[in-house]
C-alpha positions in Angstrom: 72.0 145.9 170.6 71.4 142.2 170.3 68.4 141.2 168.6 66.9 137.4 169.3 67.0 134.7 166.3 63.5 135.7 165.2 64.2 138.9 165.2 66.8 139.0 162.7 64.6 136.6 160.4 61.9 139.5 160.8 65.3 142.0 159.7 66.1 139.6 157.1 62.3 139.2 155.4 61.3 143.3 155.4 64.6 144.8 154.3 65.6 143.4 151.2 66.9 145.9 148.4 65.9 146.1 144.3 68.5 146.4 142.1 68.1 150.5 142.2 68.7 150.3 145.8 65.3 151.1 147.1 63.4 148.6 149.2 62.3 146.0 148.0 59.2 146.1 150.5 57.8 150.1 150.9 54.8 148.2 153.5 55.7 145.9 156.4 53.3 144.5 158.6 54.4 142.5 161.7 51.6 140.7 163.9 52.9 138.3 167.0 51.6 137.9 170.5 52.7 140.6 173.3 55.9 140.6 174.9 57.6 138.6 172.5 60.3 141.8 171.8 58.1 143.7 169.3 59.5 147.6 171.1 63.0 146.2 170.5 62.8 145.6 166.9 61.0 149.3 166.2 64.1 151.0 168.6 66.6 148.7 166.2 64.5 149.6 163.1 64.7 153.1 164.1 68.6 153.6 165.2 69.8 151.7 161.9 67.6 154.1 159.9 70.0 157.2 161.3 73.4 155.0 161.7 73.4 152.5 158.7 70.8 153.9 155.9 71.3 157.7 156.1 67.6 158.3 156.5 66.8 162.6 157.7 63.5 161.0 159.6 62.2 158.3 161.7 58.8 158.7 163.0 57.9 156.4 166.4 54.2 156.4 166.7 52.1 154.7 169.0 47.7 155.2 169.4 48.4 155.7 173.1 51.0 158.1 174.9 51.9 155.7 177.4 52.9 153.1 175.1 54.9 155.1 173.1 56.6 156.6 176.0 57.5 153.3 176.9 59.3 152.7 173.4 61.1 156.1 173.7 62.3 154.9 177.6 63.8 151.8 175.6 65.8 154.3 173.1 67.0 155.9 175.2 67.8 153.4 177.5 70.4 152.0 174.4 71.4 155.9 173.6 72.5 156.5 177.8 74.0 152.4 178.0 76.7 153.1 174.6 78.5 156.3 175.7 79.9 156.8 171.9 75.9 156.5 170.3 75.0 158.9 172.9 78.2 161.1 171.9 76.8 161.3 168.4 73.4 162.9 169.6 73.6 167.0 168.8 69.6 167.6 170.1 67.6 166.0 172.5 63.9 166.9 174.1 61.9 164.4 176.6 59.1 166.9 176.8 55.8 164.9 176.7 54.7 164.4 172.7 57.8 167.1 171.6 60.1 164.1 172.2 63.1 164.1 169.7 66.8 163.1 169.4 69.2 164.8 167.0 72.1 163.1 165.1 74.3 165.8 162.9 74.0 169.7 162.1 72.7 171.4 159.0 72.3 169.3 156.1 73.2 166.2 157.9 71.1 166.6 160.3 69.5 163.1 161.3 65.9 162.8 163.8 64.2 160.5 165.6 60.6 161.8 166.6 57.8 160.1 168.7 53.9 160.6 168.1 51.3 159.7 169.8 48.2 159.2 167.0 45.6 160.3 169.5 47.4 163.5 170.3 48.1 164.1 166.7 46.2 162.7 164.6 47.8 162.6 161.3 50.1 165.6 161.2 53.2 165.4 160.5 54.1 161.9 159.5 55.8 162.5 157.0 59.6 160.2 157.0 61.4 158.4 155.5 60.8 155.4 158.2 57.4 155.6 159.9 56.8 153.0 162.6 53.6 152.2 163.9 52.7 150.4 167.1 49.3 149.2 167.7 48.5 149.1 164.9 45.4 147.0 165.1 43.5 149.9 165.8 45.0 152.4 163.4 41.8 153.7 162.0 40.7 153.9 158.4 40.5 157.5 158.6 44.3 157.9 159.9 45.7 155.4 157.7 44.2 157.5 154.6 45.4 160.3 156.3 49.1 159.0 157.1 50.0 157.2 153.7 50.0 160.0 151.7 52.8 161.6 153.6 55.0 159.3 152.4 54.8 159.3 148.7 57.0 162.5 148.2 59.7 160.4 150.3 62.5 158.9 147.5 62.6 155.3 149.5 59.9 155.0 152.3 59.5 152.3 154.4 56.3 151.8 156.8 56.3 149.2 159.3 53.3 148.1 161.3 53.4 147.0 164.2 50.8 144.9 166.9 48.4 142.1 167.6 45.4 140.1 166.2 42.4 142.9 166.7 39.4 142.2 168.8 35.9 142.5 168.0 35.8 146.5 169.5 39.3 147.7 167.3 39.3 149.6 164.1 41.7 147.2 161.5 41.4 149.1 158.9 45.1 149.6 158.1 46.7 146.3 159.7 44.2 144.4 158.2 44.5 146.0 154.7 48.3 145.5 154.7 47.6 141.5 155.7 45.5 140.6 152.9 47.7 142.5 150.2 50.6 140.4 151.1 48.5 137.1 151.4 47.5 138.4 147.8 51.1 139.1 146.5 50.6 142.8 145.9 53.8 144.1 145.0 56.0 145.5 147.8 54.2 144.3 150.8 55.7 142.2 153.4 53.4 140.1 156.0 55.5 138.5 159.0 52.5 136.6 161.3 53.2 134.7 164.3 50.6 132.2 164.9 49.3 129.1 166.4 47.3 127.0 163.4 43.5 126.6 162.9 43.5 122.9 163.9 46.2 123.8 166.7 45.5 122.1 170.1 45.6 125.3 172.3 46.5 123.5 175.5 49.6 121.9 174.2 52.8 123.6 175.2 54.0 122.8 171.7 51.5 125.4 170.0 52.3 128.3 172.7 56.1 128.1 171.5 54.9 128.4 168.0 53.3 131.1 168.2 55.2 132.6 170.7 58.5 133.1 168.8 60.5 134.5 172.1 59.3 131.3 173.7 61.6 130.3 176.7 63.5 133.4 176.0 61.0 136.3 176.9 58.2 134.2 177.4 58.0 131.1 179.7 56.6 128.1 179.9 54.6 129.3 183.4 53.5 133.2 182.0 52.0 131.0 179.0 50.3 128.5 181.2 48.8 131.6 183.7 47.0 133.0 180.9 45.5 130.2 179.9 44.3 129.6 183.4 43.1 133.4 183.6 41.4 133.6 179.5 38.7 131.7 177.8 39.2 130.4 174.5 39.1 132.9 172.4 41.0 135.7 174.6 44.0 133.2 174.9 43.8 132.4 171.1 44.2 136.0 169.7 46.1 137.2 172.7 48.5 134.6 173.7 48.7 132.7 170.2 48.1 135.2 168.2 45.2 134.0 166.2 43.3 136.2 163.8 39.6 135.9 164.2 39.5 134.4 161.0 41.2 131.8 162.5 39.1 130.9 165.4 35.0 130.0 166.6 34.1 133.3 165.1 34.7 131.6 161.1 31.2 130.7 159.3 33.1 127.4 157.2 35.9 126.1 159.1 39.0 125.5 157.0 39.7 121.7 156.8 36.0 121.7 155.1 36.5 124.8 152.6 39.7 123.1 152.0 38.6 119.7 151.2 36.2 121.4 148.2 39.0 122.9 146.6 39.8 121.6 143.0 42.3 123.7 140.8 41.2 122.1 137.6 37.2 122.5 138.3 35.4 123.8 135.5 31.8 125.0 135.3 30.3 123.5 131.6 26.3 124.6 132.5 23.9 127.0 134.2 26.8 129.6 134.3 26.3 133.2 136.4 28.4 136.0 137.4 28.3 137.5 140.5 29.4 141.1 141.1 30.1 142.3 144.5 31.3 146.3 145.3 33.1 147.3 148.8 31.3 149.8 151.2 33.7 151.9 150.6 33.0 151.6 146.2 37.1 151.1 146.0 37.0 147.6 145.4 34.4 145.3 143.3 34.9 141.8 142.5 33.0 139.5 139.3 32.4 135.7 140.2 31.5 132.7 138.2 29.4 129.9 139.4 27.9 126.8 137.3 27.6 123.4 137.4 30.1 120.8 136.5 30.2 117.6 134.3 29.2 115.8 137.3 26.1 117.6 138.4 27.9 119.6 141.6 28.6 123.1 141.6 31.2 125.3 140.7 32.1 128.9 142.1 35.6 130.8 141.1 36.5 134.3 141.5 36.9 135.9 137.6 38.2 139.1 138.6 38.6 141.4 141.4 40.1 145.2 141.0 40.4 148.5 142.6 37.3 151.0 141.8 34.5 149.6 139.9 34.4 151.8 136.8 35.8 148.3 134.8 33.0 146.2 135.8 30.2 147.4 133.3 32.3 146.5 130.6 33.2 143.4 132.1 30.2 142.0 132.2 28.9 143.2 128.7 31.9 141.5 127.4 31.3 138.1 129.2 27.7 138.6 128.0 28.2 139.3 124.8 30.4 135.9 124.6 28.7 133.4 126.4 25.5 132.0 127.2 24.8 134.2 130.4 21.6 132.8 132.7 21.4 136.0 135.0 23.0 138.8 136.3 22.3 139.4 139.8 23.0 142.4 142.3 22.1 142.9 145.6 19.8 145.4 146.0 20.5 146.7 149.5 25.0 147.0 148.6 26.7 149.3 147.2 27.1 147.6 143.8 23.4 148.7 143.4 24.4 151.8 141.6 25.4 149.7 138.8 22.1 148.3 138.1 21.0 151.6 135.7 24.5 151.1 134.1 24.4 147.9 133.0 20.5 148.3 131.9 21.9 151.4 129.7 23.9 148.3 128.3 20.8 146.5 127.6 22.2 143.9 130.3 19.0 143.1 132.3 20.2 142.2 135.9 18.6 140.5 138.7 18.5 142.3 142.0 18.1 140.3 145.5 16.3 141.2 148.2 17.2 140.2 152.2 15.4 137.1 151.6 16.8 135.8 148.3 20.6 137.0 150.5 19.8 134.5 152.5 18.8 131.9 150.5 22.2 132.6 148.9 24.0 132.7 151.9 22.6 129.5 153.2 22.7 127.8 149.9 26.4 128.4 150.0 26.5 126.9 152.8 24.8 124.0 152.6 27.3 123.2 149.3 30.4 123.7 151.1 29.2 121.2 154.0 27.7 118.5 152.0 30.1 118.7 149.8 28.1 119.5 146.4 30.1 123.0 145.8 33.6 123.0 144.5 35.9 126.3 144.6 38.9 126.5 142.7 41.2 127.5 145.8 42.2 130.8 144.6 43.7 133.1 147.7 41.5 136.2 147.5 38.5 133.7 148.1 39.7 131.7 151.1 40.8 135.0 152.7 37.3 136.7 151.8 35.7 133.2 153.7 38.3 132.9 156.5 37.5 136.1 157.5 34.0 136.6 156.8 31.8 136.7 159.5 27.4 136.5 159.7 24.7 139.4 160.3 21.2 138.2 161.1 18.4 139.1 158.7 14.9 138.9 158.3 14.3 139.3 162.6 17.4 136.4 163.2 15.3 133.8 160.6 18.1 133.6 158.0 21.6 135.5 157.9 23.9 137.1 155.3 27.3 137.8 154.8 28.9 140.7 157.2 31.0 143.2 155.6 31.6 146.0 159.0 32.2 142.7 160.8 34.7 141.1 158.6 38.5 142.1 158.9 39.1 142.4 155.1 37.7 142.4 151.5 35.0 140.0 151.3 33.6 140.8 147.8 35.1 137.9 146.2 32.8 135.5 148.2 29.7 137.7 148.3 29.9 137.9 144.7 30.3 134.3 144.4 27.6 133.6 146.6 25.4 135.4 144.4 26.9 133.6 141.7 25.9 130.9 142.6 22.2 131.7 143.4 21.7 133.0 140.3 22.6 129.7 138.7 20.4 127.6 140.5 17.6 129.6 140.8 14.5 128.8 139.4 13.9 130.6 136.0 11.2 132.6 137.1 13.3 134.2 139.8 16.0 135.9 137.5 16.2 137.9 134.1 18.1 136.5 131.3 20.5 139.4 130.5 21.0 140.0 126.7 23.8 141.0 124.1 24.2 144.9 123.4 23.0 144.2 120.2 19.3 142.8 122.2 20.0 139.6 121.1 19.2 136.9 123.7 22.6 135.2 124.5 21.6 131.8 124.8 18.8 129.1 125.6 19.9 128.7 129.3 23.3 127.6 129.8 24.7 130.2 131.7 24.0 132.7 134.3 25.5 136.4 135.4 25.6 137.6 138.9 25.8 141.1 140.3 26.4 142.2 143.9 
């Protein structure tokens, strides 16, 4: 089965082995414009599961039936075309959703399976190679559903497979597996095709790279039709594969948010913390905003975890040694639960309303575009403001940050945001928060934030 040259760089990148033998990457994700060979590379995945890595179960998924019929028709188009593979099969069904092939008897018994999510749901994913097609639009829900499965397996491997979601798809999963490999979570492997943010997406040049089957399985002529036939932003996320992150949709383009970045920025004044919590209350992030040396602003991400039961003691900590300004939470998000909390701490916290939000919001901006804030270029953040999109408040007269809009975790800048109001708000606006002991912390210098 020949594979093309970027297929066996995709091989090559997801299926290195630890030292134990196990894979070295349990989450795969692979995102690249259609027809570029992405069905070939989940038939090879699949076959060398059962003939090269002894694995009892391969699971083919697809959200539609139709389109994983059509990756089935293309296994067993490769089973019927090598007469000695196709000697080697002992069980075979085509029924409609009961489709199978059978390698070995009894102990050694090998499968190949195909799902359809929409038929099935969940059930029965459990393998020890699950690949999943389409999988911009494989739903929170299922993915909570589906990973699971897999933890009783000795050395899973879950591949995901598809193309930059639109505005109407469910992400959940495909985006979650994206940002934990931009962060460098442990065993997750991103493989993006991709035209850049400051691409020209007329010039030929762009559509081969992003296209990596370019004048292979794509042409020249197919690429040039769909740019005739789609505006903008339909050719950019379907023909170049661009995340929306990547196109009109982002609030602070990225040559702007990356001219403020400065590693070695330090806030010395004015300091706040800002504490954001996902929808979801899995996630929370702390930020730290002040101003620098040289009378601009500063805004860094202190720390970001899973669950939020480690942010109360956090904060006391960073309140209890240093000279905190405020601590500021926005009243209407889910990190409003640990107002009562910290007050139990004898941490007195500012809560925001919509129209401090956008104050924030717009504030933020205005730094980032005049070039007044500085950000220390940490990942989480530009991820959190790539993605991050606006949702009008106050009847359209001011806007805030857009978490259901947004394709990933954007609590590092909402926190941040609100860091940074809270140090350059007036003093009458926030509450100085105070040492467990009820000690006031300091005369002014810094300032706590809370989302």
């Amino acid at each position: 089965m020949p594979l093309d040259e970027w297929q066996e760089q995709a091989f090559e990148a997801a299926m290195g082995e630890r030292a134990d033998g196990r894979w070295a990457s349990k989450f795969v994700g692979i995102s690249a414009p259609r027809q570029n060979g992405k069905s070939q590379l989940i038939v090879a995945r699949a076959l060398a599961g059962v003939l090269l890595f002894g694995e009892k179960m391969v699971i083919i998924s697809a959200h539609e039936t139709d389109t994983a019929r059509e990756i089935w028709k293309r296994l067993i188009d490769v089973i019927e075309d090598n007469p000695t593979l196709e000697a080697r099969v002992t069980g075979r069904m085509d029924a409609i959703n009961r489709e199978f092939l059978s390698f070995g008897k009894g102990s050694e018994r090998q499968t190949i399976k195909l799902k359809a999510r929409r038929v099935s749901g969940a059930r029965g994913f459990s393998a020890d190679c699950l690949l999943l097609d389409e999988a911009q639009i494989l739903s929170k829900g299922a993915w909570g559903s589906i990973v699971p499965t897999m933890s009783a397996m000795p050395n899973p491997q879950l591949w995901l497979f598809g193309t930059p979601p639109t505005e109407t798809d469910d992400p959940f999963a495909f985006s979650r597996v994206r940002q934990s490999a931009i962060e460098k979570r442990a065993r997750h492997c991103w493989l993006e095709w991709s035209a850049g943010e400051n691409d020209d997406i007329d010039d030929p040049e762009t559509w081969a790279k992003a296209n990596p089957a370019f004048g292979v399985r794509i042409s020249h002529e197919a690429c040039a039709d769909d740019r005739a036939a789609m505006d903008d932003d339909q050719f950019a996320r379907e023909r170049l594969g661009m995340w929306a992150g990547a196109t009109s949709g982002r609030v602070i383009d990225a040559v702007t948010w990356k001219d403020r970045a400065d590693q070695f920025s330090i806030a010395v004044d004015d300091l706040a913390l800002g504490i954001d919590v996902n929808p979801e209350g899995t996630r929370a992030s702390v930020s730290l905003a002040g101003q620098r040396g040289n009378g601009d602003w500063h805004i860094e991400l202190d720390e970001q975890r899973d669950s939020v039961g480690w942010v109360v003691p956090w904060v006391v900590k960073r309140c209890e040694s240093n000279d905190i300004r405020a601590v500021v939470i926005d009243g209407a998000s889910t990190a409003a639960e640990l107002v009562p909390v910290l007050q139990e701490q004898k941490v007195a916290v500012t809560v925001t309303g919509a129209s401090d939000m956008g104050q924030a919001c717009a504030s933020f901006y205005r730094g980032a575009t005049e070039g007044w804030l500085v950000h220390t270029d940490q990942p989480q953040m530009n991820v959190a403001l790539g993605d991050a999109r606006k949702r009008e408040i106050r009847n359209g007269d001011a806007w805030a940050w857009s978490k259901k809009n947004s394709t990933s975790d954007i609590t590092p800048l909402v926190s941040a945001t609100l860091a940074l109001w809270g140090a350059r708000a007036p003093k009458d606006k926030v509450k100085r928060p105070r040492r467990r002991s009820g000690r006031v912390v300091g005369e002014g210098r810094r300032a706590v934030v809370l989302t």
